[in-house]
Residue frames as a rotation matrix with the C-alpha (Angstrom) as fourth column:
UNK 1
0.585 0.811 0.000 0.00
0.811 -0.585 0.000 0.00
0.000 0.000 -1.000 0.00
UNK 2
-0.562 -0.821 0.100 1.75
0.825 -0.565 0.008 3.19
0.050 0.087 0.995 -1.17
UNK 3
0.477 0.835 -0.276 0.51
0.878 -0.436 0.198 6.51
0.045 -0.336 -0.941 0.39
UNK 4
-0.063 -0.587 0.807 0.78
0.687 -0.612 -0.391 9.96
0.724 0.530 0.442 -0.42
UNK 5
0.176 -0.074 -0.982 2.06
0.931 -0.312 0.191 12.69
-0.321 -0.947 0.014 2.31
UNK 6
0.147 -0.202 0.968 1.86
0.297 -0.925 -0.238 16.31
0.943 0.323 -0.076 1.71
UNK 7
0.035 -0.654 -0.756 3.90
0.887 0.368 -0.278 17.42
0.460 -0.661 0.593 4.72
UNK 8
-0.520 0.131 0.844 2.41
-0.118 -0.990 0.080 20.65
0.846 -0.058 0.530 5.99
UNK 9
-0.923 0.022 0.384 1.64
-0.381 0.068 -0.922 21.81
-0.047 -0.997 -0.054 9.55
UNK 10
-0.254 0.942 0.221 -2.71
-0.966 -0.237 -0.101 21.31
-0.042 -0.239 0.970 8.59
UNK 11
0.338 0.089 -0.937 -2.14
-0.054 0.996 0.075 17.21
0.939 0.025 0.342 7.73
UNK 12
-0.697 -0.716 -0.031 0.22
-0.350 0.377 -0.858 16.86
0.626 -0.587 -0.514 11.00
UNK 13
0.231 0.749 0.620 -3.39
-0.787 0.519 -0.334 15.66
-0.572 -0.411 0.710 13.04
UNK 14
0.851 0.513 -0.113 -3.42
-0.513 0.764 -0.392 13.01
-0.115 0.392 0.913 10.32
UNK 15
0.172 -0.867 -0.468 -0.12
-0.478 0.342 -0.809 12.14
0.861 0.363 -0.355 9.91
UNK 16
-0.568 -0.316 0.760 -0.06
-0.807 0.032 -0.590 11.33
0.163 -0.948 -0.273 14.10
UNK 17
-0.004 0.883 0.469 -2.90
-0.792 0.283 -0.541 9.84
-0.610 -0.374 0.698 13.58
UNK 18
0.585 -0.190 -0.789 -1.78
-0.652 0.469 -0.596 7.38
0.483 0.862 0.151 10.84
UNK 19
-0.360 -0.915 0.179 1.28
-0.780 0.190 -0.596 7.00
0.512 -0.355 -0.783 13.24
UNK 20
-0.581 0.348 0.735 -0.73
-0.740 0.150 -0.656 5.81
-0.339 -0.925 0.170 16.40
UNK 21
0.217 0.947 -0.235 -3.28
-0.946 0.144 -0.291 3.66
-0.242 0.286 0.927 14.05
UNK 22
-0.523 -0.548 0.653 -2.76
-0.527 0.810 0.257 -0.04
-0.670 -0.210 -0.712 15.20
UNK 23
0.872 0.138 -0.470 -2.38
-0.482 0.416 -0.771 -2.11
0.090 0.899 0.429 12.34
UNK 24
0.908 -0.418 -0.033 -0.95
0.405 0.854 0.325 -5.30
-0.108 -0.309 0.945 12.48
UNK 25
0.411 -0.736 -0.538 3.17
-0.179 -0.644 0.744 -4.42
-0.894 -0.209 -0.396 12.57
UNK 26
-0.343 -0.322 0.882 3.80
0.692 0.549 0.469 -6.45
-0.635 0.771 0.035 9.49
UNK 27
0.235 0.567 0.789 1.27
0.952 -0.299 -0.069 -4.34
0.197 0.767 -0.610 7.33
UNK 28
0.863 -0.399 -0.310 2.70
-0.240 -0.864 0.444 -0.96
-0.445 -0.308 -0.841 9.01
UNK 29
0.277 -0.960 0.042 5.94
-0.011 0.040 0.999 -1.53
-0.961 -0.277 0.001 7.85
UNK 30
-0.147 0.113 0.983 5.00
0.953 0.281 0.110 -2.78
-0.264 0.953 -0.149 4.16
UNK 31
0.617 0.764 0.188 3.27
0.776 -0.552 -0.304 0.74
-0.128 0.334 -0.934 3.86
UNK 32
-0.055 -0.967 -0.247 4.91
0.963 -0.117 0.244 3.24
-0.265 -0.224 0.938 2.16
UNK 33
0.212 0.545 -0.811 4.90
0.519 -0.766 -0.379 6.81
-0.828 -0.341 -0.445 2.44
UNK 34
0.001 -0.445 0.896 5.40
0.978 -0.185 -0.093 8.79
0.207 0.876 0.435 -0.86
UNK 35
0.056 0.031 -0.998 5.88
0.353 -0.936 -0.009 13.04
-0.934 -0.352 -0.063 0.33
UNK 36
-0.630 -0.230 0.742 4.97
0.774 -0.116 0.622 15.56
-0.057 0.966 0.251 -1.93
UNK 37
-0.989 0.042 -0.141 3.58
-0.113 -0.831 0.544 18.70
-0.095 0.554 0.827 -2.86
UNK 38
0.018 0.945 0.325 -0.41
-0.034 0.326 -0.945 18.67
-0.999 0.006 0.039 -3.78
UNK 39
0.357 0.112 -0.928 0.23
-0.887 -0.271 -0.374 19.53
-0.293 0.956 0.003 -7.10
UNK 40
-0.625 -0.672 -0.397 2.64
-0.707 0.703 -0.074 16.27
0.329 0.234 -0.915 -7.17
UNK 41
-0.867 0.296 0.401 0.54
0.127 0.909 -0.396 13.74
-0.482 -0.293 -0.826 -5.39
UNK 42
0.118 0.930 -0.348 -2.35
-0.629 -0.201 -0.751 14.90
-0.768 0.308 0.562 -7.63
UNK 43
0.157 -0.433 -0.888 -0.01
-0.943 0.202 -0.265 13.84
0.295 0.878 -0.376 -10.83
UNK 44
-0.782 -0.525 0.335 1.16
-0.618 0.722 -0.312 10.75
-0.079 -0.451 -0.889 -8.55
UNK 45
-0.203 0.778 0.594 -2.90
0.025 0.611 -0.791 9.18
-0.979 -0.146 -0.144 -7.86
UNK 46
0.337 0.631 -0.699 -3.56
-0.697 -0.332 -0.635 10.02
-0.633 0.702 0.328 -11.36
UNK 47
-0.118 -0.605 -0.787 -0.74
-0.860 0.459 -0.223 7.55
0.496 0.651 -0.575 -12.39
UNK 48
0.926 0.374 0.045 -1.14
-0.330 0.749 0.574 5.24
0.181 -0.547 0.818 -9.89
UNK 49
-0.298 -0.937 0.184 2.39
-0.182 -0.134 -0.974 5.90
0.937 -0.324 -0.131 -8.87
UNK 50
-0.995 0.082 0.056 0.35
-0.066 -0.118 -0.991 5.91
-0.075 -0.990 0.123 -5.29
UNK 51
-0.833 0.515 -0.201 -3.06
0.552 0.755 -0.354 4.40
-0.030 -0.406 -0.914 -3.61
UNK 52
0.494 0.868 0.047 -4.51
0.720 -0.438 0.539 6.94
0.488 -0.233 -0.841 -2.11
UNK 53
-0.652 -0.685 -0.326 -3.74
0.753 -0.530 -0.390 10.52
0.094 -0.500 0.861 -0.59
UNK 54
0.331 0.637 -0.697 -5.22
0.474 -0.750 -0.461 13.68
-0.816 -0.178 -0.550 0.38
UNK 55
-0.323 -0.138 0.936 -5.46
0.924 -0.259 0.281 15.59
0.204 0.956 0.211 -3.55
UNK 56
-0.969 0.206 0.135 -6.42
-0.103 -0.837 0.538 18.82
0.224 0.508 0.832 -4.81
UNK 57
-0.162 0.878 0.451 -10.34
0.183 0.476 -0.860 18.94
-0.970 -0.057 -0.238 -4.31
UNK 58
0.035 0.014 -0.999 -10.22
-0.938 -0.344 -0.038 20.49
-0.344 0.939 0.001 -7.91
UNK 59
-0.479 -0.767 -0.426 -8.61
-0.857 0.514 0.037 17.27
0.191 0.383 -0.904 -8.51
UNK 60
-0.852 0.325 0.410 -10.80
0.006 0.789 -0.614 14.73
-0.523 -0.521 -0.674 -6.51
UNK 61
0.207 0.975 -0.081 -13.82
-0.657 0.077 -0.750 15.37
-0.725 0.209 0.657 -8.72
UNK 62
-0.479 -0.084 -0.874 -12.63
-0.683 0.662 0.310 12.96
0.552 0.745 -0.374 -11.72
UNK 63
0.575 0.776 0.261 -14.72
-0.815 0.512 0.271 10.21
0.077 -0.368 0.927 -11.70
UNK 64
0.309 -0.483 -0.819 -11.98
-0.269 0.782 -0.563 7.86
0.912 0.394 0.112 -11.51
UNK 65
-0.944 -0.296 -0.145 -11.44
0.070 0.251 -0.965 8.21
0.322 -0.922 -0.216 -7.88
UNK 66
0.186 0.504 -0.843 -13.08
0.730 0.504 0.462 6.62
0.658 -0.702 -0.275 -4.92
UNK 67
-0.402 -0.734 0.548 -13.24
-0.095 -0.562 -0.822 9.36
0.911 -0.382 0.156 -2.55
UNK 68
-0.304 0.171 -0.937 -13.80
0.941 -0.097 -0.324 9.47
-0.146 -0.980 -0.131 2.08
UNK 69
0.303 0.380 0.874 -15.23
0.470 -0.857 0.210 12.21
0.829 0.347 -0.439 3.12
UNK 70
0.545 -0.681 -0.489 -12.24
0.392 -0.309 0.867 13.45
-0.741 -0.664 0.098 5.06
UNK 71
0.509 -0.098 0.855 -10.43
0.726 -0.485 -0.488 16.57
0.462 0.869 -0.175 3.52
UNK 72
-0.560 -0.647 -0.517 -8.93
0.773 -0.633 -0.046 19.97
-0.297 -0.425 0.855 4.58
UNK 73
0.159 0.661 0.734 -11.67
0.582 -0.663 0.471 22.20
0.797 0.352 -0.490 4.78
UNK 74
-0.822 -0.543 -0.175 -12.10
0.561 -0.716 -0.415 25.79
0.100 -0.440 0.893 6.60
UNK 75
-0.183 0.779 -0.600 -14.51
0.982 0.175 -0.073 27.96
0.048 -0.603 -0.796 7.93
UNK 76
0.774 0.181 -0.607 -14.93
0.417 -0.867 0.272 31.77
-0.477 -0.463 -0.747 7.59
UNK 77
0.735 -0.628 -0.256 -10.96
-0.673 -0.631 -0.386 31.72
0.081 0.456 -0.886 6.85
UNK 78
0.892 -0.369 -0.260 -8.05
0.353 0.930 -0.106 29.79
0.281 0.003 0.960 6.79
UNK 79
0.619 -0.782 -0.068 -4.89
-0.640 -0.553 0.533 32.26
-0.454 -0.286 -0.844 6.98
UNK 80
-0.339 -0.928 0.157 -2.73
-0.276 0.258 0.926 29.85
-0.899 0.270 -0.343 4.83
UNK 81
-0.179 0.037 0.983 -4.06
0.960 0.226 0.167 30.10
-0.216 0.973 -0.076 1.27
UNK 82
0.057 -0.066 -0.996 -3.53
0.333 -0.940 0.081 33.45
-0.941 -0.336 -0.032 0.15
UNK 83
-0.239 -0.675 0.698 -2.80
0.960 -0.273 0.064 36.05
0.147 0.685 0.714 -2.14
UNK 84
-0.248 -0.944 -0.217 -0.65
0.905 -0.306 0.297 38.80
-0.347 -0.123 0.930 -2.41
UNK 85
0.647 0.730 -0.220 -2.14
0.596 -0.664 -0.452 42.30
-0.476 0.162 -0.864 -2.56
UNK 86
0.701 -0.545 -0.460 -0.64
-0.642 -0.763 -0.076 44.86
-0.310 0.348 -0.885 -5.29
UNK 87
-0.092 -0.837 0.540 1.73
-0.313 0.539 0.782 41.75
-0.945 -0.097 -0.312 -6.77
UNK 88
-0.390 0.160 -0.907 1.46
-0.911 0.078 0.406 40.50
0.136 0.984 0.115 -10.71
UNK 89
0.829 0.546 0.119 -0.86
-0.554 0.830 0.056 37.16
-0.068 -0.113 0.991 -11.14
UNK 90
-0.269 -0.845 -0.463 1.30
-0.798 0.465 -0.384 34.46
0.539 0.266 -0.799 -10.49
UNK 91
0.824 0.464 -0.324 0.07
-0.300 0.844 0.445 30.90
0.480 -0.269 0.835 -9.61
UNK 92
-0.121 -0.714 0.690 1.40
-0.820 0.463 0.336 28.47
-0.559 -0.525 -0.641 -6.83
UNK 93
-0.508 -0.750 -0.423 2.90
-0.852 0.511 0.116 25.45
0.129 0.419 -0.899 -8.35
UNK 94
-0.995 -0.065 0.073 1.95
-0.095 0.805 -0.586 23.14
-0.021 -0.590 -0.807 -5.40
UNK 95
-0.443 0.888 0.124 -1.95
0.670 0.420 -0.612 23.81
-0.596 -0.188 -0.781 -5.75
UNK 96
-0.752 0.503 0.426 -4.35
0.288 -0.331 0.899 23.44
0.593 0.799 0.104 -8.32
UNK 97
0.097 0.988 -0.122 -7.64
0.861 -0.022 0.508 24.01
0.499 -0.154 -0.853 -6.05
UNK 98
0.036 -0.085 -0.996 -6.02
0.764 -0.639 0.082 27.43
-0.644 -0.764 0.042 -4.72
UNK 99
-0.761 -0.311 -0.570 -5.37
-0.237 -0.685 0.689 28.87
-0.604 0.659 0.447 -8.10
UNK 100
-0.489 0.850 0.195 -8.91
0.668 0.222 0.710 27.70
0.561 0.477 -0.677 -9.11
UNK 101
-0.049 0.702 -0.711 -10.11
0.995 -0.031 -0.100 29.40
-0.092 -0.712 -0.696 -6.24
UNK 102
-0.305 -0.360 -0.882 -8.39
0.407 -0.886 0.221 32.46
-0.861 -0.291 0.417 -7.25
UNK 103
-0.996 0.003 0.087 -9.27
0.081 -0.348 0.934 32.83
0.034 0.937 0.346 -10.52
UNK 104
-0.094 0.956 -0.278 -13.25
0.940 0.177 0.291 31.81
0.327 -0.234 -0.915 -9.16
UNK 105
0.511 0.258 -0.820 -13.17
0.708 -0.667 0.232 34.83
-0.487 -0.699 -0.524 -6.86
UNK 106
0.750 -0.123 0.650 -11.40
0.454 -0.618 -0.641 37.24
0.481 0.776 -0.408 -9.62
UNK 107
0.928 -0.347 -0.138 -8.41
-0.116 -0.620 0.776 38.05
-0.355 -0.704 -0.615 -7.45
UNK 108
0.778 -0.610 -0.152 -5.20
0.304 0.576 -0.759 38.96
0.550 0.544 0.633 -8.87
UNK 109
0.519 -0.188 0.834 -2.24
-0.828 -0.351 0.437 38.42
0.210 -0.917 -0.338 -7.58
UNK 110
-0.571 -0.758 -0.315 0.47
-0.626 0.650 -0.431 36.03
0.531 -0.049 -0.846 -6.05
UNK 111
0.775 0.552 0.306 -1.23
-0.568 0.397 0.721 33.21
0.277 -0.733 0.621 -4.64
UNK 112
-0.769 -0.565 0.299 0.78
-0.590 0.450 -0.671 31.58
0.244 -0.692 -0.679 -1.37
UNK 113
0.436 0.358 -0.825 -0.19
-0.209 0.933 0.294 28.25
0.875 0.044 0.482 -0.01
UNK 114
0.411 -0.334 -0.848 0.88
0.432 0.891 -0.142 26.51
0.803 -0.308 0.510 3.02
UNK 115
0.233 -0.642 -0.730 3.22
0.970 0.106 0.217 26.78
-0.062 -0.759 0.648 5.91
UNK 116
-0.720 -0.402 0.565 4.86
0.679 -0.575 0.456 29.66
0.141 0.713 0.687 4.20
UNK 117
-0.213 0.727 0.653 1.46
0.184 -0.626 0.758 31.52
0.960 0.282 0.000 3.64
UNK 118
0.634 0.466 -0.617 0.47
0.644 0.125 0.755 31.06
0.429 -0.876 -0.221 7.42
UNK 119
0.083 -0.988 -0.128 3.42
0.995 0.075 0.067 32.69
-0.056 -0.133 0.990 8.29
UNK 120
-0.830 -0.155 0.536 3.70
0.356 -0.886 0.296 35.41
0.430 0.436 0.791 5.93
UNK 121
-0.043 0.879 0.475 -0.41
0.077 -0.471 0.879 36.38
0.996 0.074 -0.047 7.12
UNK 122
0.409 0.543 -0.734 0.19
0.815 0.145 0.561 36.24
0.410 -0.827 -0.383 10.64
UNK 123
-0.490 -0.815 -0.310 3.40
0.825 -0.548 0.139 38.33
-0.283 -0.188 0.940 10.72
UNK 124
-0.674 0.360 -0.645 0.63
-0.499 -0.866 0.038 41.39
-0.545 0.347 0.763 8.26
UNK 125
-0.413 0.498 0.763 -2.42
0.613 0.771 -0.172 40.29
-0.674 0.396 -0.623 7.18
UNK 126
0.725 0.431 -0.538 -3.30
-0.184 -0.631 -0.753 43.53
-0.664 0.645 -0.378 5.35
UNK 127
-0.584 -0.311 -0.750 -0.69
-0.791 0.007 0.612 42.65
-0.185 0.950 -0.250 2.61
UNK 128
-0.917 -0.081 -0.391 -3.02
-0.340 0.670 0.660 39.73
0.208 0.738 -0.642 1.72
UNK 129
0.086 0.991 -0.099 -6.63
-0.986 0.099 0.134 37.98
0.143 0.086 0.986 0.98
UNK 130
-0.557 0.079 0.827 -7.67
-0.498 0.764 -0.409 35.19
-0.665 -0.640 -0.386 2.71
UNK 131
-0.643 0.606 -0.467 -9.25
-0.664 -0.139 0.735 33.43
0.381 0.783 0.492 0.02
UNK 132
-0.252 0.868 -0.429 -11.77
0.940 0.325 0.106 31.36
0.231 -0.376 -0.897 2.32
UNK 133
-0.502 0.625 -0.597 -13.09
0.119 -0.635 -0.764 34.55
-0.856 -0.455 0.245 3.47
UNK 134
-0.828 0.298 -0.475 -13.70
-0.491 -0.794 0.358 35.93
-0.271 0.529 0.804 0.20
UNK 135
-0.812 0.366 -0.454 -15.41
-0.067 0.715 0.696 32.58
0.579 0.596 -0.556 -0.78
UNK 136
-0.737 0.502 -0.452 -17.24
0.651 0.348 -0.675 32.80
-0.182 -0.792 -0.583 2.46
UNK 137
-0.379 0.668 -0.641 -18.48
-0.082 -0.714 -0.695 36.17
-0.922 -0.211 0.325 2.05
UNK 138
-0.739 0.246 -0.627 -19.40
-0.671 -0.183 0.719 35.22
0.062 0.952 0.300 -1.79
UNK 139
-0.476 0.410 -0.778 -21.02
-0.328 0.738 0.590 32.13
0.816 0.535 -0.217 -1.05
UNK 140
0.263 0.532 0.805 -22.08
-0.957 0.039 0.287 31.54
0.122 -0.846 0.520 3.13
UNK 141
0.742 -0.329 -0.584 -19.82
0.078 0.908 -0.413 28.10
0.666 0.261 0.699 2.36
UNK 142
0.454 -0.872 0.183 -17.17
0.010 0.210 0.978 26.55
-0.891 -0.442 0.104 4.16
UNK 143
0.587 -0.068 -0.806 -14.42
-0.807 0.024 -0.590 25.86
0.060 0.997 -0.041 1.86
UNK 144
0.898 -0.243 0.367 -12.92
0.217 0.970 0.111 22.35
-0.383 -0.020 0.924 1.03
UNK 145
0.364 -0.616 -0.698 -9.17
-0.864 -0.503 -0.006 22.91
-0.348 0.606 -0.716 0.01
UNK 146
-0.489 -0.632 -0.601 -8.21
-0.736 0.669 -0.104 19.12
0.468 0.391 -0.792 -0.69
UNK 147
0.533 0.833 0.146 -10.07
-0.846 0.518 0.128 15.65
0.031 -0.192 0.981 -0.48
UNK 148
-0.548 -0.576 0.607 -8.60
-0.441 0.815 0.375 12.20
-0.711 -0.062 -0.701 0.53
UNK 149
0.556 0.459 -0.693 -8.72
-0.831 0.328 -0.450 10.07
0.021 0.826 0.564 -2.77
UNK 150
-0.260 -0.835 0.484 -7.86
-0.668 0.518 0.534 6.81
-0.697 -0.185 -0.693 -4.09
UNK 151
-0.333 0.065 -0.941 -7.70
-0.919 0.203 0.339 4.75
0.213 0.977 -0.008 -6.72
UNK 152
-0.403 0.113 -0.908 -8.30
-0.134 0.974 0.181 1.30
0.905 0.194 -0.378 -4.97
UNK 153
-0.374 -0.084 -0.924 -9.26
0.773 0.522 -0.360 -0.43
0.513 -0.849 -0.130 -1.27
UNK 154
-0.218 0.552 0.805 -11.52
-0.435 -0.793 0.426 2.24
0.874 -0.257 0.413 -0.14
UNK 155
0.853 0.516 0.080 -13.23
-0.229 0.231 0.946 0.35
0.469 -0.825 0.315 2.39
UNK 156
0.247 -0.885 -0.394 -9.64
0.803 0.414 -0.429 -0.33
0.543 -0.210 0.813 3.43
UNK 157
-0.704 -0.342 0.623 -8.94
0.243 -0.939 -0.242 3.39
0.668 -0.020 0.744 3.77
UNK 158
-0.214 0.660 0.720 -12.49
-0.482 -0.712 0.510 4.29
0.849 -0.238 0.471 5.08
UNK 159
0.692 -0.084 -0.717 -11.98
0.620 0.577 0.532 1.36
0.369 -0.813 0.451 8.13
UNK 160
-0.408 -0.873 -0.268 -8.65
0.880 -0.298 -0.370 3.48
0.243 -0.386 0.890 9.13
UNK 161
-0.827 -0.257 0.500 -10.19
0.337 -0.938 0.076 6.90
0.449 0.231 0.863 8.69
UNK 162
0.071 0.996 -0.049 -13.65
0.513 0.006 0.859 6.27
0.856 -0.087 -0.510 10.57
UNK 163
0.447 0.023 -0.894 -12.38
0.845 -0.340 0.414 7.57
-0.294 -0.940 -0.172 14.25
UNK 164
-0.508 -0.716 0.479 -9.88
0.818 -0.576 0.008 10.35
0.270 0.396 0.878 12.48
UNK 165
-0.719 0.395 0.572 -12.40
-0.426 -0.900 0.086 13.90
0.549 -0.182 0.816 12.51
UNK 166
0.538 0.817 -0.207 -14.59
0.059 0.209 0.976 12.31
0.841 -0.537 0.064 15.15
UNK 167
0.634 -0.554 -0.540 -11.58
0.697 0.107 0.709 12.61
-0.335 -0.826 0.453 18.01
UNK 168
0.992 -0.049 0.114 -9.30
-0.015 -0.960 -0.280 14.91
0.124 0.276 -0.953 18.28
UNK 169
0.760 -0.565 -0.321 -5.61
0.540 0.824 -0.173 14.01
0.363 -0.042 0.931 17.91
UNK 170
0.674 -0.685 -0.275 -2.83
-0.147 -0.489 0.860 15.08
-0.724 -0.540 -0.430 20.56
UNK 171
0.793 -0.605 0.067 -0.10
0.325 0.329 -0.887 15.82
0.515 0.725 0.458 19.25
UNK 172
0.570 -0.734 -0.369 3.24
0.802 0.594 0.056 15.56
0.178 -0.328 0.928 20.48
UNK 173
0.845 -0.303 -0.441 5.01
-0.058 -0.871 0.488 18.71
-0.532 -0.387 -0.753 22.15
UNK 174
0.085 -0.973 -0.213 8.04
0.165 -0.197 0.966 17.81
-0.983 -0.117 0.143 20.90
UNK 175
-0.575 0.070 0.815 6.71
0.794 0.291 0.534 17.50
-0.200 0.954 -0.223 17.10
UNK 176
0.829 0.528 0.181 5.06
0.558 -0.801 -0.216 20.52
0.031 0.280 -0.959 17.73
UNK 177
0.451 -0.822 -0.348 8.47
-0.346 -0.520 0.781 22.41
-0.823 -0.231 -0.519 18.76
UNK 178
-0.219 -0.258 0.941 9.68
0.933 0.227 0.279 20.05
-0.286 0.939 0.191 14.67
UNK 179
0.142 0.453 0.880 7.23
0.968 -0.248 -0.029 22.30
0.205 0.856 -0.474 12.76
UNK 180
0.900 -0.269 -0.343 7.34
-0.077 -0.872 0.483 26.07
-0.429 -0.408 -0.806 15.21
UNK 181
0.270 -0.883 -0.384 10.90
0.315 -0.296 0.902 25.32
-0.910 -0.364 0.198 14.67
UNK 182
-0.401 -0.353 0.845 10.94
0.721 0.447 0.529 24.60
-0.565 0.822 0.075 10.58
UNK 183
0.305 0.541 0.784 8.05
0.713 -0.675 0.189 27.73
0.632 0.501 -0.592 9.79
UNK 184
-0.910 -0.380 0.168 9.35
0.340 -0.913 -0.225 29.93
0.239 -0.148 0.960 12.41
UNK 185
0.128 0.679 0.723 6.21
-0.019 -0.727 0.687 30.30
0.992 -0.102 -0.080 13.36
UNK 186
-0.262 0.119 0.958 5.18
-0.961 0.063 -0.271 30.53
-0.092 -0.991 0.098 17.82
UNK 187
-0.960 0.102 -0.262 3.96
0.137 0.983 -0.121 27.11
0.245 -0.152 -0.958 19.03
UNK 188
-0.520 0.801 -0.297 0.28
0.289 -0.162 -0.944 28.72
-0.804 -0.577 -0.147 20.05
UNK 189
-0.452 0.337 -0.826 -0.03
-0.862 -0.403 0.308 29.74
-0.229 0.851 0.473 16.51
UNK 190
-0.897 -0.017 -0.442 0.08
-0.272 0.808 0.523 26.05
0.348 0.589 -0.729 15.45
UNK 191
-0.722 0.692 -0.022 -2.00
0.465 0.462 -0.755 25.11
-0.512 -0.555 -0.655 18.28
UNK 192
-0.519 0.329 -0.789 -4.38
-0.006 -0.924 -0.382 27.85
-0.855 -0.194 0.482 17.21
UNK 193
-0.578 -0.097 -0.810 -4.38
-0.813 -0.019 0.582 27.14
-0.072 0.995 -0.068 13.38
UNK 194
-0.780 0.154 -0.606 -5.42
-0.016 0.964 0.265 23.30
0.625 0.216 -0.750 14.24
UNK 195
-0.654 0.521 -0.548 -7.60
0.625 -0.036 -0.780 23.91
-0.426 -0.853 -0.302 17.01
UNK 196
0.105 0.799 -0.592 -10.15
0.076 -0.600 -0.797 26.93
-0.992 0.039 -0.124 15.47
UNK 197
0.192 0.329 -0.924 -9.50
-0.885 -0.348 -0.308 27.05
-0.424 0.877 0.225 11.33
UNK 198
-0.260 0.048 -0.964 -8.76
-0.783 0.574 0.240 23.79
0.565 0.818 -0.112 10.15
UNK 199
0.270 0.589 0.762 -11.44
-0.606 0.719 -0.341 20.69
-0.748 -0.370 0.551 10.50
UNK 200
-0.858 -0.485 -0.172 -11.37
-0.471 0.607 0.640 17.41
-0.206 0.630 -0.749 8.58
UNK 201
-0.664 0.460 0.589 -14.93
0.467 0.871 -0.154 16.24
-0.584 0.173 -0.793 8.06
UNK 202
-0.936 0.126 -0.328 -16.88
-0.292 -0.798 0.527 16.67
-0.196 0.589 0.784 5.24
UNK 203
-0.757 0.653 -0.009 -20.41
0.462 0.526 -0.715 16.96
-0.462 -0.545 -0.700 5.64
UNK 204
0.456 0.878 0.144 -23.61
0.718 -0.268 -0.643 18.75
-0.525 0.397 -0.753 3.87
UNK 205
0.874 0.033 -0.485 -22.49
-0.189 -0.896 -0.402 22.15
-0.448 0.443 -0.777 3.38
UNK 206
0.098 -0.980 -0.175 -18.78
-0.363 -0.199 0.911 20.99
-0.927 -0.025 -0.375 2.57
UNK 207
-0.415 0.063 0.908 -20.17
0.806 0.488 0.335 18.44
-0.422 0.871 -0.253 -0.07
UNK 208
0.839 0.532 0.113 -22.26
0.489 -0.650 -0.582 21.93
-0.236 0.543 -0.806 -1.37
UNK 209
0.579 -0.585 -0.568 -19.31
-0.405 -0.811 0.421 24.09
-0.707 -0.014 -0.707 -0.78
UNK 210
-0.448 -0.749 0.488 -17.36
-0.138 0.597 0.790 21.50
-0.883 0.287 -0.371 -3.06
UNK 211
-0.239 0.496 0.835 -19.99
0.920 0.391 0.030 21.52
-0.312 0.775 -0.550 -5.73
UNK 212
0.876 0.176 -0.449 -20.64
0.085 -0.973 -0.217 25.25
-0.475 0.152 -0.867 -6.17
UNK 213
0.352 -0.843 -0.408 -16.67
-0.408 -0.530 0.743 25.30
-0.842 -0.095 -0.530 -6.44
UNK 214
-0.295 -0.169 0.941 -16.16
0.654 0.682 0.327 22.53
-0.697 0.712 -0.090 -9.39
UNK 215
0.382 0.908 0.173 -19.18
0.831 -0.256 -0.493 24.59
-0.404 0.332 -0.852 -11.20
UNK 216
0.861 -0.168 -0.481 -17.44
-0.099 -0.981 0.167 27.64
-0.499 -0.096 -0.861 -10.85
UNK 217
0.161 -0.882 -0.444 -14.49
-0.179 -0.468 0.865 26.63
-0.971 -0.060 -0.234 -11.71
UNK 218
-0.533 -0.096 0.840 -15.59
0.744 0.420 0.520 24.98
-0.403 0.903 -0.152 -15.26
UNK 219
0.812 0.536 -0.230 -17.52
0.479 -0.838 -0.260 28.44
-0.333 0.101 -0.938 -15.59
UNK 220
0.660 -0.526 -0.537 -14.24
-0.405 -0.851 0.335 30.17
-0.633 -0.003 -0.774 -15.53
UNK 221
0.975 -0.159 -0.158 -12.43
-0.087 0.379 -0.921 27.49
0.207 0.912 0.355 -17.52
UNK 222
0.204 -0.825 0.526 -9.49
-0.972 -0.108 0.209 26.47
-0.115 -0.554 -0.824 -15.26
């Protein structure tokens, strides 16, 4: 079983949680982790280079994947998908469903992503747009920024993931003091970030908020 890891502070619940998830030791060991980028593990599930991973949601609508309805969704705002006020249009690399979003919500303009973006918006958020707000205030939606997919063994996937956004996972002080140390950011941010703007279960409005956004974005031709 070959799983994709996109190694940012808003997976680190799931990644602990992956860690901690008792499965025989034989079959834990076999399982390998593939790290990468969203933009990359999109290309990766699409080959079947890799099982199953959290994708693009842009990306998770092909009907070829099997998708859970665990994701990286937000609420109001997110503070780590951005973009860059007064800057020339310039897409991020790593994600297609952020530069859909931008182009949905007419904003030009560097779009940031990740770690990185969290960072940069906490340090001055008036240089930049939250683009869940804007989506909020356009649409009264959460927003979905990336869906767990997979090409095979769902029910495999959807047996592991059933306790995941129903509990809340501790996470290690010292692995919090890893990531504070690698973004530079405080430890109470992180806590903060994972605790009040990013959730992991999609439900009603998230499956709407996720359909409005596809729509939109084959509207705009992305």
């Amino acid at each position: 079983m070959i799983f994709g890891k996109i190694d940012y502070i808003n997976l680190l619940p799931l990644h602990i949680y992956l860690k901690k998830y008792p499965l025989p030791n034989g079959f834990k060991a076999s399982m390998e982790f593939k790290k990468g980028v969203p933009s990359k593990l999109n290309r990766d599930l699409f080959y079947r280079r890799i099982d199953g991973a959290i994708i693009s949601s842009i990306e998770s609508a092909r009907k070829k994947y099997q998708n859970l309805d665990i994701g990286i969704c937000a609420y109001k705002k997110v503070l780590s998908v951005l973009v860059q006020k007064n800057t020339p249009s310039l897409k991020d690399p790593s994600s297609a469903t952020s530069n859909a979003l931008a182009k949905v919500l007419n904003q030009n303009g560097k779009v940031i992503i990740g770690d990185k973006a969290l960072k940069l918006y906490l340090e001055d958020s008036s240089k930049y747009i939250d683009l869940c707000s804007l989506w909020y205030k356009k649409t009264g939606l959460p927003f979905v920024f990336a869906r767990f997919s997979c090409v095979r063994k769902k029910e495999f996937y959807e047996t592991i993931f059933k306790k995941f956004s129903k509990k809340k996972t501790k996470i290690p002080y010292y692995i919090l003091e890893k990531y504070a140390k690698r973004a530079n950011l405080d430890i109470k941010d992180i806590r903060y970030y994972l605790d009040e703007i990013i959730y992991y279960e999609i439900k009603t409005k998230e499956k709407l908020a996720l359909k409005c956004f596809i729509t939109q974005s084959k509207k705009s031709n992305f």
